[in-house]
N, C-alpha and C positions, 0 to 999 in steps of 0.2 A: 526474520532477517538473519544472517548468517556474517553480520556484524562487517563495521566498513574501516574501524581503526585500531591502528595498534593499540593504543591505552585499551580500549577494551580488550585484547587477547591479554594485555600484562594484567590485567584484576585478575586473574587465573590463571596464573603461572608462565605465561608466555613470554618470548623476546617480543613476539608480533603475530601478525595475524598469520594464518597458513596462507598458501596458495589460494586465489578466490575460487578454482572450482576444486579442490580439496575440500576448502571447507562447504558446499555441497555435501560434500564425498559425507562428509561429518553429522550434516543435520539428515540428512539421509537415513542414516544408519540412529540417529538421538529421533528420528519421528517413529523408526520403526518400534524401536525398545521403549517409549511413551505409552505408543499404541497397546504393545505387547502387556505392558501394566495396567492400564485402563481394563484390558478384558480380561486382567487375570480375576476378577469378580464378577461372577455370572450375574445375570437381569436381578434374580430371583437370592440371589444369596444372602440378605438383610430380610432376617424374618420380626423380630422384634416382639418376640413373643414371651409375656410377661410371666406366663404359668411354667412355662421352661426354662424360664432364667433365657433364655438361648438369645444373643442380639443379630449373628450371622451364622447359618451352615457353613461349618470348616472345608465342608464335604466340594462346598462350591467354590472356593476361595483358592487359588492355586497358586505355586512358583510358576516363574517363566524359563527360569535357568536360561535368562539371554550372554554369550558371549561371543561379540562382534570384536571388530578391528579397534574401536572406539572407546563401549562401554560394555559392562557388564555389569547385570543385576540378577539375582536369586528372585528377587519378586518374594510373595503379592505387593500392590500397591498397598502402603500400609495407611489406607483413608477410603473413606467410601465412596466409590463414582459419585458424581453431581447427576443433578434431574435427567439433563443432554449426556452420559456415561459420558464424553469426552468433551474439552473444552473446543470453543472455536477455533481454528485456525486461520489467520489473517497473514497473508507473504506480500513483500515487497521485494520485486528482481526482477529488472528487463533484460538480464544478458540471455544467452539458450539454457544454461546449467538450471538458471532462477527461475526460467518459465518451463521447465521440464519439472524441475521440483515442485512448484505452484500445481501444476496441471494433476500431477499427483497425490497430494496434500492438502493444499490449499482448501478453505469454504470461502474466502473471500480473497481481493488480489489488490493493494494499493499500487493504482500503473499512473504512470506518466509518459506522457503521448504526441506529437506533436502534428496537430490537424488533426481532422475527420480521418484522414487518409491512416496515419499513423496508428491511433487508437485503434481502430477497426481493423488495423491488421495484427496490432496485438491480442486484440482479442479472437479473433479467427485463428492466429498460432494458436492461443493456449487452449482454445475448446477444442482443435485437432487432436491436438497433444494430449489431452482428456480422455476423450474417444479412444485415441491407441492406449491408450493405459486400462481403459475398461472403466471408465467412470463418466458418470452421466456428465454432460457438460453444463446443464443446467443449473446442478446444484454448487456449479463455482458463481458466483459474483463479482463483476470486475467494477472497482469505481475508478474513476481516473480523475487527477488531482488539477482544481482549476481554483483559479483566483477573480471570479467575476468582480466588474467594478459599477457600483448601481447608483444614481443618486434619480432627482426629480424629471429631471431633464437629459437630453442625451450629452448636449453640449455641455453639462454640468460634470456627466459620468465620466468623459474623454479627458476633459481639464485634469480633472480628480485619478487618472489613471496617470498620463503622462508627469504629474508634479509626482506622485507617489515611486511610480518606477525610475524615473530620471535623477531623483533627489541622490547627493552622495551620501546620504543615509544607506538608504535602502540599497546601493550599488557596493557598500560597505559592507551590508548584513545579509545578500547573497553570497560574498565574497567567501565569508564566511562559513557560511552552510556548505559551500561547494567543498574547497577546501578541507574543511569538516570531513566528508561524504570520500571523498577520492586519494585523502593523506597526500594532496597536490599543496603546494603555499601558495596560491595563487598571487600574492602581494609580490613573489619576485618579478611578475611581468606589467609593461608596461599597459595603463587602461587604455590607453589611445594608439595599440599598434596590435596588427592580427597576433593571435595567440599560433604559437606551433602544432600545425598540427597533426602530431605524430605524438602527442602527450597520450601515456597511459598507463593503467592505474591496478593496484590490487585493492582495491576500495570498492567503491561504487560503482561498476565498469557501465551501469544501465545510464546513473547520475552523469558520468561523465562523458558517456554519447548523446544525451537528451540535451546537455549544457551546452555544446560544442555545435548542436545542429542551430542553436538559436533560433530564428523565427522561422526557420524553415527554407526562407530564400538563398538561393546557390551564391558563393560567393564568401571568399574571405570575412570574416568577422572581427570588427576589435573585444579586447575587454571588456569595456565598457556597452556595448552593444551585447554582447552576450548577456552581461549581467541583466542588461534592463531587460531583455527581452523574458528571461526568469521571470520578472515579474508576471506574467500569463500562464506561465504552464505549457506552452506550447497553445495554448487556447485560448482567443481573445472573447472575452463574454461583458462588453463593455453599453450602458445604454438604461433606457426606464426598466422598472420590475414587469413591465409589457414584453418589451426588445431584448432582456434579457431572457427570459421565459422563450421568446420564440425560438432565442437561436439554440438554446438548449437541447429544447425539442425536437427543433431539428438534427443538431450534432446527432441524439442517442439515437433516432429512428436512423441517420444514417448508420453510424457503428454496428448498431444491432442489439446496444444495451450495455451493462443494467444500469449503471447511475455513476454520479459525479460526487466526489468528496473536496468541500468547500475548504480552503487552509488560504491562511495570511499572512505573509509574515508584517510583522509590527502591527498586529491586531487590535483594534481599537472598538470603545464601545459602541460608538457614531458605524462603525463598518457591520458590527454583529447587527446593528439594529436595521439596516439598510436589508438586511439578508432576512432574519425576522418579522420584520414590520413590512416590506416590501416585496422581496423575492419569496418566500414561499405561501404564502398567500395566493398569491398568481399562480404557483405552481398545485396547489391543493385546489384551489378553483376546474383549473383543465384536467382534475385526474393525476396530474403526476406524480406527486409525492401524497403520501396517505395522511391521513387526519385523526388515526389515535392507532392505538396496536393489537392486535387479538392474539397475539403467539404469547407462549412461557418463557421460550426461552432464546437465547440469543438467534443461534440458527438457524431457525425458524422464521424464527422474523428477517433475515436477512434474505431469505429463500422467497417469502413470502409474496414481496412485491416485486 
């Protein structure tokens, strides 16, 4: 991420954050000179060889002499590649700057989506996006972030959905996050009157159009309506670990893939267990989620399934 609040630009010298697609401009140029250190140590360059004393060929080990707008480094990386030479990459950004940057960077993408409809055309930009960049589109992975709500019965799961999201807990503790996300206060406006909607942000620009569309139906939204609707994700997955499972299923074949990343807020142990004991079981059963791991290393295994 390319960070959503001032207090994080002030831990490093900042008034505030830069411009939101500036600071693009910035991780841009911080993934190239990353990159540029990771390969200043060839495959081969760690011999370890006890008769020679010798632990790496110097011969192999190079400066990058990077000097961008940003950063500058002499290089080598002064540590030795990992098993994968570079680490995973994971981005989170629905504005165009964030899925341009994703699309070239990225091995994984936390999106947030709202419907089938939504997802699936964010995921269709970014594999575009991919393509014209010269990278296989496969080896991105998108999950999109949902909040299923599962108990015994369906009537049990709706009850359990609606007390959860409607509580002024929880309509409190999005308030927050949003807030959080956008450097918006959202506490100066009123819960029960439509929000303005001309609100906007150097923050979270993805956060705070995803917040703003609510459940997706046209039409003014209040506050409060907004907030609750957060509680889904844009994605209602409400029902048995049967009915859960099916509409999954169906979501990702419609989309096109790869997978869903489970988040809650006010996460409790009663909820992990429901997802655990309940929902992937059902889903290991039909094939959809795998059932131990055969990869080394991280990206790989993300690739994998």
């Amino acid at each position: 991420m390319s960070s959503a609040e001032d207090r994080a630009a002030q831990n490093f010298g900042l008034e505030g954050l830069p411009e939101h697609d500036e600071r693009y401009n910035v991780a841009e140029e911080y993934f190239d000179v990353v990159n540029q250190l990771w390969d200043s140590w060839e495959a081969d360059a760690v011999v370890m060889d006890r008769k020679t004393h010798t632990f790496a060929d110097f011969n192999k080990v190079h400066t990058i002499d990077f000097d961008g707008k940003y950063f500058k480094s002499r290089g080598p990386l002064n540590t030795v590649p990992s098993p994968q030479h570079r680490p995973t990459f994971l981005q989170a950004g629905a504005s165009p700057k964030g899925r341009q940057f994703a699309a070239g960077a990225a091995d994984a993408i936390i999106a947030v989506g709202t419907g089938v409809e939504g997802m699936k055309e964010y995921r269709d930009d970014v594999r575009a996006r991919a393509a014209a960049s010269g990278r296989n589109p496969d080896d991105i992975k998108l999950f999109f972030v949902v909040s299923p709500t599962i108990a015994a019965t369906e009537a049990e799961a709706r009850a359990a959905h609606e007390r959860f999201g409607s509580s002024d807990r929880f309509v409190e503790k999005a308030l927050v996050a949003i807030s959080s996300n956008t450097e918006i206060d959202f506490k100066q406006f009123d819960l029960d009157e439509p929000l303005p909607a001309d609100l906007t942000t150097n923050g979270e620009r993805g956060s705070l159009e995803h917040f703003m569309r609510g459940d997706g139906t046209p039409g003014p939204k209040t506050l409060r309506q907004l907030a609750i609707a957060a509680a889904s994700f844009g994605m209602e997955f409400i029902g048995t670990p049967e009915q859960v499972a099916d509409e999954m299923e169906d979501a990702i074949n419609k989309i096109g893939g790869d997978g869903f990343l489970l988040w809650r807020r006010g996460l409790t142990r009663s909820y992990i267990e429901s997802v655990c004991d309940g929902l992937v079981p059902e889903l290991q059963r039909r094939g959809l989620t795998r059932t131990e791991y055969t990869k080394s290393t991280l990206r790989e295994t993300l690739r994998e399934f």
